[in-house]
C-alpha positions in Angstrom: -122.9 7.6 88.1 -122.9 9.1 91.4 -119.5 10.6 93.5 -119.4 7.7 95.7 -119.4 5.0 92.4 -117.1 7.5 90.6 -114.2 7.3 93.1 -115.1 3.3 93.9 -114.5 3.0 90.0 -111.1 4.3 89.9 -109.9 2.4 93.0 -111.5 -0.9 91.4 -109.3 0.1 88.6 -106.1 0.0 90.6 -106.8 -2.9 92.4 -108.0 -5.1 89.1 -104.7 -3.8 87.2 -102.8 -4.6 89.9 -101.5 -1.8 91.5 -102.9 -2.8 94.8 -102.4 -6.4 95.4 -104.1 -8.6 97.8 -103.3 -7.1 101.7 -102.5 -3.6 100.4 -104.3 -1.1 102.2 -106.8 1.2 100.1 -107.6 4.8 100.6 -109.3 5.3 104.3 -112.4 7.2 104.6 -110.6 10.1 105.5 -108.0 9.8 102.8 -110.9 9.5 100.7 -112.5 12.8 101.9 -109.5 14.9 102.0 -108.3 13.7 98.0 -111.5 13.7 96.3 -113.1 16.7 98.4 -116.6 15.0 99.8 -118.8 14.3 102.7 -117.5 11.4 105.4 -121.4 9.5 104.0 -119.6 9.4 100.4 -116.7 8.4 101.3 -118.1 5.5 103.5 -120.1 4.7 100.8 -116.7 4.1 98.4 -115.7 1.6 100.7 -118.7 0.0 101.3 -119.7 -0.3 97.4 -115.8 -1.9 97.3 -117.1 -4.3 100.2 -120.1 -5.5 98.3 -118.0 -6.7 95.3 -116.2 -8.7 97.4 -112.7 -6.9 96.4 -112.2 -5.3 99.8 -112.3 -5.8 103.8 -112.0 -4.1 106.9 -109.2 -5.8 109.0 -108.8 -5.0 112.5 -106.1 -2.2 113.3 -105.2 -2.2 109.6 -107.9 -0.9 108.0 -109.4 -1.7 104.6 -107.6 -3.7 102.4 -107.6 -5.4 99.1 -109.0 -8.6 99.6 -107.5 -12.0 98.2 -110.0 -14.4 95.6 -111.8 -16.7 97.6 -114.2 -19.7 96.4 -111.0 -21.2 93.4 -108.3 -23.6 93.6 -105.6 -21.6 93.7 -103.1 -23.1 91.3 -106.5 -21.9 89.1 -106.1 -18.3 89.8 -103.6 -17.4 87.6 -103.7 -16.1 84.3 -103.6 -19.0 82.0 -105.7 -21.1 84.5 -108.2 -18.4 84.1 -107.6 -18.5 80.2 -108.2 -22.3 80.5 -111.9 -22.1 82.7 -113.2 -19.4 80.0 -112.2 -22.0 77.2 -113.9 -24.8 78.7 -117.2 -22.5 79.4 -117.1 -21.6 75.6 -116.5 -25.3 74.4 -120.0 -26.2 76.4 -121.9 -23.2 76.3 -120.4 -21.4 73.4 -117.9 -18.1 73.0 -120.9 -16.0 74.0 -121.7 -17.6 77.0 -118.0 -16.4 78.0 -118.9 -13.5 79.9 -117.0 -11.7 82.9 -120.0 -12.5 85.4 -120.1 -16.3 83.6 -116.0 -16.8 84.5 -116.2 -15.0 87.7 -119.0 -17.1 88.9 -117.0 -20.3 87.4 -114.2 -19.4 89.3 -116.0 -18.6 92.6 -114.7 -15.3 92.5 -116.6 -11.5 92.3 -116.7 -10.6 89.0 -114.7 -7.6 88.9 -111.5 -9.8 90.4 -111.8 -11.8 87.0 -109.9 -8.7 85.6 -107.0 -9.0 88.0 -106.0 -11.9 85.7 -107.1 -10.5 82.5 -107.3 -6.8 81.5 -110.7 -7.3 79.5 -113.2 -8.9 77.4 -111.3 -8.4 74.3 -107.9 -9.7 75.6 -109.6 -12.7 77.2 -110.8 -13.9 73.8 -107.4 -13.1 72.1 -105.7 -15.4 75.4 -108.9 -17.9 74.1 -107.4 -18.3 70.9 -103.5 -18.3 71.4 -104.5 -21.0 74.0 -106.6 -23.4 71.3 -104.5 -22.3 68.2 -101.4 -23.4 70.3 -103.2 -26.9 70.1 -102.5 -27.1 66.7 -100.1 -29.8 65.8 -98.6 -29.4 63.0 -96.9 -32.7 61.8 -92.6 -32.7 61.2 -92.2 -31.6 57.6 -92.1 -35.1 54.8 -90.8 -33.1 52.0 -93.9 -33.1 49.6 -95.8 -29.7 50.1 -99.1 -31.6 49.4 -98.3 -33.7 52.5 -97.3 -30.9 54.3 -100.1 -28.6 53.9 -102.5 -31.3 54.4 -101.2 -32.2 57.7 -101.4 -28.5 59.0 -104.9 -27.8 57.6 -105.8 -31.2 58.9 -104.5 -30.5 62.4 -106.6 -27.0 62.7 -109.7 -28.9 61.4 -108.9 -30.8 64.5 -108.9 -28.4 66.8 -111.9 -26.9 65.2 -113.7 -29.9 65.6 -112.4 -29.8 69.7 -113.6 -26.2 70.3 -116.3 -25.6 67.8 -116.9 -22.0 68.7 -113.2 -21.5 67.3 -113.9 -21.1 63.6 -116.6 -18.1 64.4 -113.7 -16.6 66.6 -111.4 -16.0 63.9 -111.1 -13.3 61.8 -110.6 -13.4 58.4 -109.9 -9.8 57.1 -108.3 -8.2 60.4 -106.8 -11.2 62.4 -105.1 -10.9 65.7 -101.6 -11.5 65.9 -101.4 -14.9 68.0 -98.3 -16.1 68.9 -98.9 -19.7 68.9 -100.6 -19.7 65.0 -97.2 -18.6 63.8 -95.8 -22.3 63.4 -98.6 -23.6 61.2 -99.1 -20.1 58.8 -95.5 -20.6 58.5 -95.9 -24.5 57.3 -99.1 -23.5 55.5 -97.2 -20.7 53.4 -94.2 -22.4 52.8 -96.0 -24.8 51.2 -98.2 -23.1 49.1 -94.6 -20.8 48.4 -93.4 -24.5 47.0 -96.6 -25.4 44.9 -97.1 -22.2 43.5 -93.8 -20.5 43.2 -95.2 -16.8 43.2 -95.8 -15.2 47.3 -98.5 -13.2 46.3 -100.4 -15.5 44.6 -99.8 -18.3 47.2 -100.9 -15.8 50.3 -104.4 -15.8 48.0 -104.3 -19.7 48.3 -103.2 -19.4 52.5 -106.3 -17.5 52.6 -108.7 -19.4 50.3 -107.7 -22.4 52.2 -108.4 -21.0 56.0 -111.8 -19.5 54.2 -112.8 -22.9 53.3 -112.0 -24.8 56.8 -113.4 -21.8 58.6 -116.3 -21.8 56.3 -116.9 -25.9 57.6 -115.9 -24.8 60.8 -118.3 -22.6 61.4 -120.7 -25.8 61.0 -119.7 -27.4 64.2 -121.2 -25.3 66.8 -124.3 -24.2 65.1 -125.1 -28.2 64.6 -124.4 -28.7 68.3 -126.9 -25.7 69.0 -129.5 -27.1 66.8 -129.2 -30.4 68.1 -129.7 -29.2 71.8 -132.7 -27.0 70.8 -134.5 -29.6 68.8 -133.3 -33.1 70.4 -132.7 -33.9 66.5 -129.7 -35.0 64.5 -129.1 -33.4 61.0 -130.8 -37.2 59.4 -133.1 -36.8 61.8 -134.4 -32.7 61.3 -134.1 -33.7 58.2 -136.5 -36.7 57.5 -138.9 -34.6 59.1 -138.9 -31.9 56.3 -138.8 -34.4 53.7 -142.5 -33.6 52.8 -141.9 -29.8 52.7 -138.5 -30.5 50.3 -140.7 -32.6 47.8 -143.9 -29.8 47.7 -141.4 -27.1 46.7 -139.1 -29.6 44.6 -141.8 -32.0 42.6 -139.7 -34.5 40.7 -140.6 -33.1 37.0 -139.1 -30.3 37.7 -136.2 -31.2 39.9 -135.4 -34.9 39.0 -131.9 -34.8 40.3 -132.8 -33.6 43.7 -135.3 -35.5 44.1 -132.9 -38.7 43.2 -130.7 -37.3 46.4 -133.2 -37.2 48.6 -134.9 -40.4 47.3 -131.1 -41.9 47.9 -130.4 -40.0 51.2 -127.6 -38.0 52.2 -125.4 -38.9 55.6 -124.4 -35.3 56.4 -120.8 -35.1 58.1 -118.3 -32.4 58.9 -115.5 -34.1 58.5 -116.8 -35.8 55.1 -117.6 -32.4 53.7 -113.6 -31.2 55.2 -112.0 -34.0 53.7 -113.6 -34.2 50.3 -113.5 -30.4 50.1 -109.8 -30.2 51.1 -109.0 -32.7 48.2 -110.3 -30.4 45.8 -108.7 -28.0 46.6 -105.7 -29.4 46.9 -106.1 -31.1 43.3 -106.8 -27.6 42.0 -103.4 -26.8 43.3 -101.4 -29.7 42.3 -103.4 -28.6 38.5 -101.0 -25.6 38.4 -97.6 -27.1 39.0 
């Protein structure tokens, strides 16, 4: 990194924290030559590189300053509205596809101004997540835990199946602590506090449960990937490896696969949640 990109980097990093707002006046060449010791070409060059990122502009008996976003609706340009663009880029192109340069170019913004709205690529994806988790509605308690703690699981599975890149987002063994997933934990282990009787053992069951619907979860997007790669439903991929199942699978050998795939098999998310989620909640309702 050269002197010039150096001393660019670390007024970029006041401007994108915030501690020079839009029509504040940056560091003039000379400032910049007297405080960080260099040539009048570096300095120029600061201010220029600045320039190019769209972050900064030379005003008429002002001098440089920091330049507002451009290019976005400006009731857009704000934190959450941020927040909200990167969510709808990762519900159509996937969390991946969430990058700085992705959002800034949503926006109509430089990239570097995204982080004037959000510190960084980590915090972005934790704003992600409170945002979607706070979609979770979890139903007024009725009383009967089983009732309870299907509504709640039901709900997230919702909101799972709205932003399938949410279930490979969360993190199973060292979570984030999100604000708006308190209200339906709480449900969820209050519950399982009331089936169970014994915390510990009903924070195993809080977990084994969010393994499970994560573990369908995670379903959603790959299927939407596979299906925009290969123009191909599930039935559809799969009727065309029928042949390949049957070489590796001859019937006197494997008679009850080969009835399954003789009889056909409609995959479906939200058959597998539901008819896994009652097994697991009959498991639990076995140990009252």
């Amino acid at each position: 990194m050269s002197r010039a990109e150096q001393i660019a980097e670390e007024i970029r990093h006041r401007i994108v924290t915030g501690m020079l707002r839009p029509g504040d006046v940056v560091p003039s060449t000379r400032a910049i030559m007297r405080d960080h010791n260099v040539a009048m070409a570096t300095a120029s060059r600061v201010l220029a590189l600045l320039q190019d990122e769209g972050l900064v502009e030379a005003t008429p008996g002002r001098g440089t300053v920091v330049l507002a976003p451009a290019g976005a609706d400006p009731a857009v340009l704000t934190a959450d509205g941020v927040v909200g663009v990167a969510v709808q880029i990762a519900d159509a192109e996937s969390l991946a596809g969430v990058s700085m340069r992705r959002l800034g170019a949503a926006l109509g913004i430089p990239t570097m101004a995204v982080y004037r709205y959000v510190p960084s690529r980590d915090d972005l994806e934790s704003a992600m997540l409170d945002r979607v988790l706070g979609e979770v509605a979890v139903p007024s308690p009725s009383g009967a835990w089983r009732t309870d703690l299907e509504g709640a699981v039901g709900a997230l599975w919702q909101v799972m199946v709205r932003h399938p890149w949410l279930a490979g987002a969360l993190s199973m063994t060292r979570p984030a602590a999100l604000p708006s997933a308190m209200a339906m934990s709480e449900r969820m282990l209050a519950c399982l506090v009331e089936a169970v009787g014994d915390p510990v053992q009903a924070f195993t069951d809080y977990l084994t449960v969010l393994h499970f619907v994560r573990g369908v979860g995670l379903t959603l997007e790959l299927e939407l990937s596979d299906l925009a790669e290969t123009g191909l439903t599930n039935d559809e991929w799969v009727d065309t490896r029928l042949s390949d199942l049957r070489r590796v699978a001859p019937p006197e050998q494997f008679p009850t696969m080969n009835a399954i795939m003789a009889a056909g098999y409609p995959y479906d998310a939200d058959v597998l949640f539901e008819s896994g989620l009652r097994v697991l909640l009959d498991g639990l309702a076995a140990r009252e």
